[in-house]
Every structure is written in structure tokens, then in C-alpha cells.
N, CA and C of each residue as an Amber inpcrd file, in Angstrom:
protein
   519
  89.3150000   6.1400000 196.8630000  90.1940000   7.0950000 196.2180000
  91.5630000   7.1190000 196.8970000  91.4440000   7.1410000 198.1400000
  93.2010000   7.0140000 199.2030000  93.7880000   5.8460000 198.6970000
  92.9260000   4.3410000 198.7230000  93.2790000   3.8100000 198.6210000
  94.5230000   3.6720000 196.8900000  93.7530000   4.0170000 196.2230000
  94.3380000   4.0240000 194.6060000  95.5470000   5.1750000 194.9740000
  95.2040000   5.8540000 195.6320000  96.1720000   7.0400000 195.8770000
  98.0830000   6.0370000 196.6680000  97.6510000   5.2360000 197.4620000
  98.4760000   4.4660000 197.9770000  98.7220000   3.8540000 196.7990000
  98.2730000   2.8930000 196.2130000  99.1980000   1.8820000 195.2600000
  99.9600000   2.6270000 194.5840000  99.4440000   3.4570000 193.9470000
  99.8400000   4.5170000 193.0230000 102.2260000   4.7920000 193.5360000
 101.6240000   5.2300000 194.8940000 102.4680000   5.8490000 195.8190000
 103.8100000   4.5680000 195.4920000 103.0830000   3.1220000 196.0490000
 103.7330000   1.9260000 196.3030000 104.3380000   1.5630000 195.0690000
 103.5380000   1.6520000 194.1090000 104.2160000   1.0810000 192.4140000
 105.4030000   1.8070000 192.2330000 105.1250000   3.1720000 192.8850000
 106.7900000   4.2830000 191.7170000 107.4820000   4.2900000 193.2760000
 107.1790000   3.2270000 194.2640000 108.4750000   2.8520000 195.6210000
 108.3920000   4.3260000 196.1670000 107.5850000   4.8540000 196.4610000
 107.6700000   6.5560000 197.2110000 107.1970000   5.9310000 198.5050000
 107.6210000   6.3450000 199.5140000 107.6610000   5.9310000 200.8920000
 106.6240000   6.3790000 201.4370000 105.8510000   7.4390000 200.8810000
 104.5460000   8.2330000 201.5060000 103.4720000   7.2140000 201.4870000
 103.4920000   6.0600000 200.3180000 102.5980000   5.6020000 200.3200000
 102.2830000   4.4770000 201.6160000 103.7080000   3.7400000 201.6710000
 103.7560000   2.9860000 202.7980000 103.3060000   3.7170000 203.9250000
 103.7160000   4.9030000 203.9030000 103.2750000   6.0900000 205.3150000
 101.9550000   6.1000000 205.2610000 101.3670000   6.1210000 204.0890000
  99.7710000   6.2480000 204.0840000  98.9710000   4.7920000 204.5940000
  99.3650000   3.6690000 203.9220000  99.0850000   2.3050000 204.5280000
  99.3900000   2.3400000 205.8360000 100.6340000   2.5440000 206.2780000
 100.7590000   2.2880000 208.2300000  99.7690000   3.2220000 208.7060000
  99.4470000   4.4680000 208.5130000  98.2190000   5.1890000 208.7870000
  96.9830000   4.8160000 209.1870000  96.6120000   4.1330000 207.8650000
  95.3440000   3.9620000 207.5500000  94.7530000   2.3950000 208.0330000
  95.9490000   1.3310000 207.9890000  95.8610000   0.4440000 207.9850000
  96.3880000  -0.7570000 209.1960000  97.2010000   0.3480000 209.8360000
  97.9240000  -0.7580000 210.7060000  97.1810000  -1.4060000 212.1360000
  96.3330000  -0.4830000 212.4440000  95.0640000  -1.0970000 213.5110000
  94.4490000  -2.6280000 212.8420000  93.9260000  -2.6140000 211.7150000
  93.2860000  -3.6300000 211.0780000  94.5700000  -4.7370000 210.8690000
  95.2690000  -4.5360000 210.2450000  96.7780000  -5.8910000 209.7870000
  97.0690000  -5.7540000 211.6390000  97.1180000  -5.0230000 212.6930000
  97.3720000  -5.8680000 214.2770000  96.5070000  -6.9020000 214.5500000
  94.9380000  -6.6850000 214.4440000  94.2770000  -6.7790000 214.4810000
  93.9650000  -8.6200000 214.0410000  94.5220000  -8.6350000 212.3930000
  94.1170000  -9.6530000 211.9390000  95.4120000 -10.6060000 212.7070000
  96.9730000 -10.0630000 212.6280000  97.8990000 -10.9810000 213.3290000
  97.4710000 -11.6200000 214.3020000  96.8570000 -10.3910000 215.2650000
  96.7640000 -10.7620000 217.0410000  95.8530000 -11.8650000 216.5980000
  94.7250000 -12.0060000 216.3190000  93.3400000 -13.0980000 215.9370000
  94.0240000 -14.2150000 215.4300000  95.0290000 -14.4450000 214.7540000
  95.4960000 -15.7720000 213.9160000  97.5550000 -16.1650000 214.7510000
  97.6300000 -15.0880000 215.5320000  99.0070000 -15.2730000 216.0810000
  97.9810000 -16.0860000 217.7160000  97.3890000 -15.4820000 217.7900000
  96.6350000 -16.4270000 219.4460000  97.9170000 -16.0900000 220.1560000
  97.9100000 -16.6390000 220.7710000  99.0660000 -16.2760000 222.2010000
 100.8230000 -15.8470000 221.8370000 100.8160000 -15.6880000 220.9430000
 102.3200000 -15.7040000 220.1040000 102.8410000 -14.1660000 220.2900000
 102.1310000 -13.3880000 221.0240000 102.5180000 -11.8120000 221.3280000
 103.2960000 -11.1160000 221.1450000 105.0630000 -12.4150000 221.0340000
 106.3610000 -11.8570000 220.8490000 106.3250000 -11.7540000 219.3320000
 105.5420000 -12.3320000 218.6750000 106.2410000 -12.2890000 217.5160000
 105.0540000 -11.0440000 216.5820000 104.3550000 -11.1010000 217.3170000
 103.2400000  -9.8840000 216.2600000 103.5700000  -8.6960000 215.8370000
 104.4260000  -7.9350000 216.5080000 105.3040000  -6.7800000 215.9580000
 106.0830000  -7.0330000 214.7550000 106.8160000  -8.0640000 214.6480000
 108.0130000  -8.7480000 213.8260000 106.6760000  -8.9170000 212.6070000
 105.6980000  -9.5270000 212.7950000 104.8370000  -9.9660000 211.9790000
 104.2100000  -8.9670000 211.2200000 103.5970000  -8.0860000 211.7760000
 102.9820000  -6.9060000 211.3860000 104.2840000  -6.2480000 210.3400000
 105.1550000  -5.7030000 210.6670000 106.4880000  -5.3910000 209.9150000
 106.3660000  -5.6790000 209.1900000 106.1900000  -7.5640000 208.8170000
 106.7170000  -8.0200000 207.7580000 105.4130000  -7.8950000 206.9780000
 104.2600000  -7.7740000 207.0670000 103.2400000  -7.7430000 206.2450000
 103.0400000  -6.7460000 205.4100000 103.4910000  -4.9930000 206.0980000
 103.9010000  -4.2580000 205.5790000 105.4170000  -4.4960000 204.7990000
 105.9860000  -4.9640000 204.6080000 107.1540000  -5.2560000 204.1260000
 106.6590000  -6.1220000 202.1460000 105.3850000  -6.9750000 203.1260000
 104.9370000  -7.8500000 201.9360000 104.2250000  -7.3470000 200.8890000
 103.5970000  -6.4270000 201.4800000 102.8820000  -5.1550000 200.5300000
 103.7870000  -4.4000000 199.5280000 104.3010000  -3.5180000 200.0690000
 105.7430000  -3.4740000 199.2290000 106.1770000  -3.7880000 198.3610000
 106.7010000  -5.0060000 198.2210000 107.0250000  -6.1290000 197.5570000
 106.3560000  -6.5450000 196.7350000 105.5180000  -6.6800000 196.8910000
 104.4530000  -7.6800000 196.1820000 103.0470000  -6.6620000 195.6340000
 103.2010000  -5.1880000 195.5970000 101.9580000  -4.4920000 195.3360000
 101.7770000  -4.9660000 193.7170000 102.5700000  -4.9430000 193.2370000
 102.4900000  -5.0390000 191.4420000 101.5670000  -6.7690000 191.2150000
 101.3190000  -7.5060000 192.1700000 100.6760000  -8.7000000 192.4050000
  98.8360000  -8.0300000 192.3590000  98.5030000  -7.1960000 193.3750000
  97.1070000  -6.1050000 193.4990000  96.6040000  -6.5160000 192.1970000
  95.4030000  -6.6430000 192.4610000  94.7100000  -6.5660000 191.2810000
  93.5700000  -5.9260000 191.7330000  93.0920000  -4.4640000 191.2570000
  91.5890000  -4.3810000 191.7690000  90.4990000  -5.2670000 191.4740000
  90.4500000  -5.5450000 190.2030000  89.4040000  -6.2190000 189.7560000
  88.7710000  -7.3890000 190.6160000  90.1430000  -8.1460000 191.0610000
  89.8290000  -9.4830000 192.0540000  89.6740000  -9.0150000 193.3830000
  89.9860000  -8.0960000 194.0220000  89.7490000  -7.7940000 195.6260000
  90.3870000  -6.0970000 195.7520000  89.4240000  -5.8830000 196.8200000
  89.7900000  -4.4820000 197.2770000  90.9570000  -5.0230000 197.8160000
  91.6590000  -3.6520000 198.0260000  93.2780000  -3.4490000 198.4220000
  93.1730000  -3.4940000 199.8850000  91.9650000  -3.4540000 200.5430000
  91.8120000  -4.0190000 202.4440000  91.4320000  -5.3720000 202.2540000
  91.1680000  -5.7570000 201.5240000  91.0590000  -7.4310000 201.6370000
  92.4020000  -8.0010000 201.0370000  92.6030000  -7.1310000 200.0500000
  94.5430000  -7.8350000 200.0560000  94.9190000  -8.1250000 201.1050000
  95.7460000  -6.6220000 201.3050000  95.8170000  -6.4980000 202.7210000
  96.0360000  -7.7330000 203.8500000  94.5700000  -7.6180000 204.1460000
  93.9930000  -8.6520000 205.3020000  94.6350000 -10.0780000 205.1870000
  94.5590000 -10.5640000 203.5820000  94.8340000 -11.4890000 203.2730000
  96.6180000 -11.9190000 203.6320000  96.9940000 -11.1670000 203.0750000
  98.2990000 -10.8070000 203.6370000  98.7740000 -10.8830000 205.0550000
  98.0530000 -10.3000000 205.5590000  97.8210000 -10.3120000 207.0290000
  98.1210000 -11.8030000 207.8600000  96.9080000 -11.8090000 207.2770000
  96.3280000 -13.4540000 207.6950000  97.7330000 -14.8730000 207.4400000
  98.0630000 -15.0500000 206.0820000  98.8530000 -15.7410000 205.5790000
 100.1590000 -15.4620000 206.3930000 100.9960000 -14.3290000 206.6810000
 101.5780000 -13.8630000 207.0740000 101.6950000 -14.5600000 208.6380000
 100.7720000 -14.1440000 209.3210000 100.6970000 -14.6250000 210.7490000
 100.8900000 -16.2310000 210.8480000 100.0980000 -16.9360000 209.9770000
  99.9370000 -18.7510000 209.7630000 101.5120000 -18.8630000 209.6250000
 101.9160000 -18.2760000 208.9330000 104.0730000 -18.4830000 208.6110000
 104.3580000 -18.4400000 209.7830000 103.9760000 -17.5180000 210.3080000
 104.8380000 -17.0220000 211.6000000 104.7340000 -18.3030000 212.7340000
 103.2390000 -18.8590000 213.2610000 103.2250000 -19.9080000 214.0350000
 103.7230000 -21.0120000 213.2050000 103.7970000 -21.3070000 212.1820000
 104.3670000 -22.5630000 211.6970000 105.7360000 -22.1250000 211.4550000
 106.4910000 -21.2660000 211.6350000 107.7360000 -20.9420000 212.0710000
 108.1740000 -21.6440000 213.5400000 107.4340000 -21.1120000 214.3800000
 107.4510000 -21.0400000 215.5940000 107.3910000 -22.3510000 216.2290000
 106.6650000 -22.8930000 215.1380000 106.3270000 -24.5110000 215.9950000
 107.6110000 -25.8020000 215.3690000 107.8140000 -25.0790000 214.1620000
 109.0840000 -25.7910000 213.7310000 110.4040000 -25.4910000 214.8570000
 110.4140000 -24.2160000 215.6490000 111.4590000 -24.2100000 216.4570000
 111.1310000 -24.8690000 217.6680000 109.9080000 -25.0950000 217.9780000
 109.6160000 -25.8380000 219.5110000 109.6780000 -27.5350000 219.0360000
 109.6510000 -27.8650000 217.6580000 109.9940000 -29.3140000 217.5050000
 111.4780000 -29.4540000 217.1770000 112.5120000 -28.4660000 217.2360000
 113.8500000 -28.6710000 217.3180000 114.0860000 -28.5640000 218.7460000
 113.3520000 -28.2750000 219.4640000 113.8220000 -28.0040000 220.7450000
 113.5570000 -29.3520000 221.9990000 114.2520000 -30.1100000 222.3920000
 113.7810000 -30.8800000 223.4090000 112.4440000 -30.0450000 223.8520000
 111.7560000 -31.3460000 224.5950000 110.7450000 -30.9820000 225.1710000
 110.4100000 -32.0870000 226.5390000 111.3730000 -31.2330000 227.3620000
 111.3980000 -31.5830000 228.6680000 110.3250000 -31.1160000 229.3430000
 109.7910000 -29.9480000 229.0730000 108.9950000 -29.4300000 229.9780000
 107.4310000 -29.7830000 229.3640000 106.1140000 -29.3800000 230.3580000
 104.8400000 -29.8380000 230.3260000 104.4280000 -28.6480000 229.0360000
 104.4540000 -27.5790000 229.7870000 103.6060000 -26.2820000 228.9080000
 104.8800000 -26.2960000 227.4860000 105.8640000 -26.5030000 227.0180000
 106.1510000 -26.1610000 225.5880000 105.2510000 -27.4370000 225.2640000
 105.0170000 -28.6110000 225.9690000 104.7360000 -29.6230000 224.9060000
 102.9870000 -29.2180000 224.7530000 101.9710000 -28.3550000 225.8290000
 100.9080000 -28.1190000 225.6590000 100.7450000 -26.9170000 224.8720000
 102.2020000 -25.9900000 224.5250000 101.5570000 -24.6700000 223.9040000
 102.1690000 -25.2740000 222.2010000 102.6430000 -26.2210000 222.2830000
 103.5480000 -27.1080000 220.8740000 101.6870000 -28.0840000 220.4560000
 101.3210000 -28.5690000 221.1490000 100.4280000 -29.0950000 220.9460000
  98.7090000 -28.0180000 220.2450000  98.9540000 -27.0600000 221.1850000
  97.9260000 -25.5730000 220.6890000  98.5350000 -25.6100000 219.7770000
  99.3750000 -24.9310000 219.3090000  99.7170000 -24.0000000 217.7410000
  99.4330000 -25.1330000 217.1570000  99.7460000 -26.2920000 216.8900000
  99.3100000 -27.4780000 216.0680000  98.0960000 -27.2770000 215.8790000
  97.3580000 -27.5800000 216.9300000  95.8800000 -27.6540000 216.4170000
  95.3360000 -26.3150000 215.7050000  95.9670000 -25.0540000 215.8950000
  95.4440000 -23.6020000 215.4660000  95.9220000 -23.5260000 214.1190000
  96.7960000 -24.4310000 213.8460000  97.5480000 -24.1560000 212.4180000
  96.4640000 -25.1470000 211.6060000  96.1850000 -26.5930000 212.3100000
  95.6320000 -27.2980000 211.3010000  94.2560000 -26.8470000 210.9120000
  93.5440000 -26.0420000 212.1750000  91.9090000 -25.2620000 211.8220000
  91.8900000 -24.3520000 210.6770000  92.9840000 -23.3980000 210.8500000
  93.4940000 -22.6650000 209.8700000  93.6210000 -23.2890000 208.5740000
  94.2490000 -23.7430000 208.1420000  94.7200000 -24.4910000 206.8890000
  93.3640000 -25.4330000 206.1550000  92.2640000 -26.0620000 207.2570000
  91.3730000 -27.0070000 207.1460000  90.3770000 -25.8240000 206.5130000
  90.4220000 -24.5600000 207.2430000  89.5900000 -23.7910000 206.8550000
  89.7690000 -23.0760000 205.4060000  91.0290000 -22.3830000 204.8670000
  91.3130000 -22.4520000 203.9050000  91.0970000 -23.3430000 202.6590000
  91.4350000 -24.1260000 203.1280000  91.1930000 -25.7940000 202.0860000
  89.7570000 -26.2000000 202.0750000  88.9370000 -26.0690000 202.8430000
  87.4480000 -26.3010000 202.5890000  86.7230000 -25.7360000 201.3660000
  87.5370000 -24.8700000 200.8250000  86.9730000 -24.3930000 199.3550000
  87.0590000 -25.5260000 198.4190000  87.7730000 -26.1800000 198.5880000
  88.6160000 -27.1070000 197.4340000  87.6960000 -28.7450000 197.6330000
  87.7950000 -29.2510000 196.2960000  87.6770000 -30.4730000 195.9210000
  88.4350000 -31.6320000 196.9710000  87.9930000 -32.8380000 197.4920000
  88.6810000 -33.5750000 198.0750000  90.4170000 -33.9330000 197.3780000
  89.8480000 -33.7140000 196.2900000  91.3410000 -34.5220000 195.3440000
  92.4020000 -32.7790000 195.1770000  91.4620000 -32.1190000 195.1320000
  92.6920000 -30.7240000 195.1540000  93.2840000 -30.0790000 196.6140000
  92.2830000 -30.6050000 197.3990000  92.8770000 -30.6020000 198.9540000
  93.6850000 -31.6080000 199.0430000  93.9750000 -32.6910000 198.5000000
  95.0040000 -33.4270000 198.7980000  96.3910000 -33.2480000 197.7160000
  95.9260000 -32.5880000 196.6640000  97.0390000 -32.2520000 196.2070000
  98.1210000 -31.1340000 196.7950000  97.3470000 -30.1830000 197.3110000
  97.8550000 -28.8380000 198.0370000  98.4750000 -29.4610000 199.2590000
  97.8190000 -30.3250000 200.0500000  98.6340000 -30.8070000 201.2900000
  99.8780000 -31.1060000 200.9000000  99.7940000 -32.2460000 200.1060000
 100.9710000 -33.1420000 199.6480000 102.0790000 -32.0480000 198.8740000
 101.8750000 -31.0410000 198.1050000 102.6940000 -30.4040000 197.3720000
 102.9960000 -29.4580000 198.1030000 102.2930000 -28.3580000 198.8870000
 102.9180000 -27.1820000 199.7360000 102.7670000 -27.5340000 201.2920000
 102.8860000 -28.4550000 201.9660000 102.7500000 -28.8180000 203.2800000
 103.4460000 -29.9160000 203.2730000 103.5120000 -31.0070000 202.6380000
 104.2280000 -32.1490000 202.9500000 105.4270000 -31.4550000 201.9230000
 105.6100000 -30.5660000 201.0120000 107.0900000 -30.2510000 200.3330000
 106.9730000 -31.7640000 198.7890000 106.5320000 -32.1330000 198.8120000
 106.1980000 -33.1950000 197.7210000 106.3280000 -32.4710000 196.2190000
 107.3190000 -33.4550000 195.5670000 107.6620000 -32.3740000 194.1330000
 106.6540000 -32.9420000 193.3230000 106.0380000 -31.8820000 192.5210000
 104.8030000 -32.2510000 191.2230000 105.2530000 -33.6320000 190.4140000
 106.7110000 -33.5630000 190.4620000 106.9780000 -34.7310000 189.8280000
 106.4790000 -36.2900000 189.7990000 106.8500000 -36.4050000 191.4500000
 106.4990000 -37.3630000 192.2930000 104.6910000 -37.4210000 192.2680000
 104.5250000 -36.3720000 192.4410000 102.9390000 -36.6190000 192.8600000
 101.9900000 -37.2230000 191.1990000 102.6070000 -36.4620000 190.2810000
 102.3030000 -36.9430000 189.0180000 102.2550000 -38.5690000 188.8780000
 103.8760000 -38.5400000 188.6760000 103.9770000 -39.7980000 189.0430000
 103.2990000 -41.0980000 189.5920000 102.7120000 -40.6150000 190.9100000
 101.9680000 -41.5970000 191.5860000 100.4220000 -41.2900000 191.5160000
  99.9370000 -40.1790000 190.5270000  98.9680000 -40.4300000 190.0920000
  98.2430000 -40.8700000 189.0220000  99.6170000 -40.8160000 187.8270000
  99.6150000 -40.8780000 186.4980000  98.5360000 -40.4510000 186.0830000
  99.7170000 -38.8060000 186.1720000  98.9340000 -37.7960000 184.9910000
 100.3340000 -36.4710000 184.5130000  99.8310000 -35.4120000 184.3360000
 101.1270000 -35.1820000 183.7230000 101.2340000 -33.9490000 184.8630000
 102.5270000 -33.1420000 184.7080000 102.8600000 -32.1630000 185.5260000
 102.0650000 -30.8580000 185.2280000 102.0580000 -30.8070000 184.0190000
 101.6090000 -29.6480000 183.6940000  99.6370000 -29.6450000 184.1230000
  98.8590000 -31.0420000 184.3390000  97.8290000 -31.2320000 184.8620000
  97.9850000 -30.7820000 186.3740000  98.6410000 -31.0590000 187.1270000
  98.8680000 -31.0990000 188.4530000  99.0300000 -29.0320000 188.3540000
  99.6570000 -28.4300000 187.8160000 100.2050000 -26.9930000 187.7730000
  98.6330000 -26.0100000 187.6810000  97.8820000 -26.5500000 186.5790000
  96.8020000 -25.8380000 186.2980000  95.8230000 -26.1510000 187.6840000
  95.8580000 -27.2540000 188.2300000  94.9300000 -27.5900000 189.2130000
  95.3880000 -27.1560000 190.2660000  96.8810000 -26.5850000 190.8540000
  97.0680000 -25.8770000 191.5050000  96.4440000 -24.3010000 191.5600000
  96.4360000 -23.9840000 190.0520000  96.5020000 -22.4760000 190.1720000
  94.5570000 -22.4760000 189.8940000  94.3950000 -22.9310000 189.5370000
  92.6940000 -23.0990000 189.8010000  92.2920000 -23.1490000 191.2970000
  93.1250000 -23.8280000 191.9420000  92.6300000 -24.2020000 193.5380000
  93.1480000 -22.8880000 194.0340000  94.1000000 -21.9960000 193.8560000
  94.3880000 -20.8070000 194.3540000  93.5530000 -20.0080000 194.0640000
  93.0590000 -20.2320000 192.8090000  91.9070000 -18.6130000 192.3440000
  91.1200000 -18.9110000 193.7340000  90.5980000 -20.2200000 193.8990000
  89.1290000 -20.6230000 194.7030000  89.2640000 -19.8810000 195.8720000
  90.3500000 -20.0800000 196.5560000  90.8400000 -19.6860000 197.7220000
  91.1580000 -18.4590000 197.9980000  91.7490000 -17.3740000 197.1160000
  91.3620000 -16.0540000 196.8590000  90.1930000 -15.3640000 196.3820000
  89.5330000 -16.4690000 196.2990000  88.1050000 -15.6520000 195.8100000
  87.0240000 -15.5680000 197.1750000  87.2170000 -16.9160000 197.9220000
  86.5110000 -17.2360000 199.5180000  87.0530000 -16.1770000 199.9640000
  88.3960000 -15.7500000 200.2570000  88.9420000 -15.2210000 200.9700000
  88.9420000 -13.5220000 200.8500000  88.2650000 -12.9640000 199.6760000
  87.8880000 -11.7740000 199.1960000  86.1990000 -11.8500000 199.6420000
  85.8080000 -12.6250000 199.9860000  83.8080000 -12.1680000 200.3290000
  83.9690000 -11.8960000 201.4310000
């Protein structure tokens, strides 16, 4: 009932509701950052912020039917934090790497990002895990990928958004 009471709050932009989410919710969204940020400490405040920020934004996205509004949430959470180290690791590969520990804590977030992502993607078909790599990780335009699979774009679009239900649906049990 709070919970519906919050969206409610969030849809007509009344600030109580966000007040009611940081309330109710912000132990659990630290919670999920700290677990998927791993040693990244500086940035979990900034992170947390922005998750509440993403809620916000994006409540009119909620759907009850597909997931409670704490597994949104979470989800949010979660996704949120993965940006943040693959933020983070994009700035330690602009950065010389003279020293031992950036190249061993550059080498961690790598491997924490790829468990992450491997784990996500384990829902999926071999051929739709390689489409998702290639299109939202390698940046690869549908065009191209069509192209070199010969099939059409609009095939490649539906098999995206099919591979997303999958992955929001794992990610709601």
C-alpha cells in the first residue's frame, strides 16, 4: 500500500514521495551499490543519488504487473552501480599506468564487470548474447550487425527487446 502510495507521489513529481522512497528504501539501494560497487567506496554516495535520481525519471517506465516496485528499485540499483565501475575503469584506461595497484585494481573491476554482465546474459540464447555484446558493449550499429548477418534490422530490434523482457524477468525472481 506505501509502496503505490509512493509512485502515486512520484508520477504527479511531489517530492514527499521521493522523501518516502529515501525513507523506506535507501538502506537496501546502499546496500545493493556497496555489493556490485566492491571497493569503489568513493563513488557509492554519487551512485546511490543517482539511482534515486533514476527513479524519478523513469517511474512512468514501473510497471506493477512485471515486478514489485523493490525489485525495480534494486534493479536500478544494480544497473546503476555496473555504469558506475565501467565509468571508472574507462578513466583508469585513459590514465597511464605506471603504477602496480591501478593496473591490479584496473584488472579487478574488469573481471567484476565481466562476472556481472556474464551473469546477466546467461538468460539469453548463445546468438542473443552475442548480439547484445556486439550492439550495447562493443557500440556496434544494428545496421552493421544486420548486415553481417543477413537479416533485417527490424529482426535484430525485436530480438533485442525479447532478450530484455528475459533479463527483466530473471532479474524480478
Amino acid at each position: 500500500m506505501e509502496d503505490e502510495l509512493i509512485i502515486k507521489y512520484i508520477k504527479k513529481k511531489k517530492e514527499v514521495g521521493m522523501e518516502m522512497v529515501i525513507d523506506k528504501y535507501r538502506g537496501l539501494i546502499t546496500s545493493v551499490v556497496r555489493k556490485h560497487l566492491g571497493g569503489l567506496k568513493n563513488y557509492e554516495e554519487e551512485c546511490v543519488s543517482d539511482v534515486f535520481l533514476s527513479v524519478w525519471n523513469n517511474i512512468k517506465s514501473f510497471d506493477k504487473n512485471k515486478n514489485s516496485f523493490k525489485n525495480w528499485v534494486c534493479a536500478i540499483s544494480k544497473y546503476k552501480a555496473i555504469d558506475y565501475k565501467r565509468k571508472y575503469l574507462s578513466k583508469l584506461e585513459t590514465v597511464d599506468i605506471s603504477k602496480d595497484i591501478c593496473y591490479i585494481d584496473k584488472e579487478l573491476i574488469k573481471s567484476e564487470i565481466d562476472e556481472e554482465i556474464k551473469e546477466i546474459l546467461s538468460h539469453l540464447n548463445e546468438r542473443d548474447k552475442e548480439l547484445f555484446i556486439k550492439h550495447y558493449l562493443e557500440g556496434e550499429d544494428l545496421e552493421e550487425i544486420a548486415i553481417k548477418n543477413n537479416t533485417k534490422v527490424s529482426n535484430l530490434y525485436n530480438r533485442l527487446s525479447r532478450g530484455r523482457k528475459k533479463i527483466r524477468e530473471s532479474i524480478s525472481k
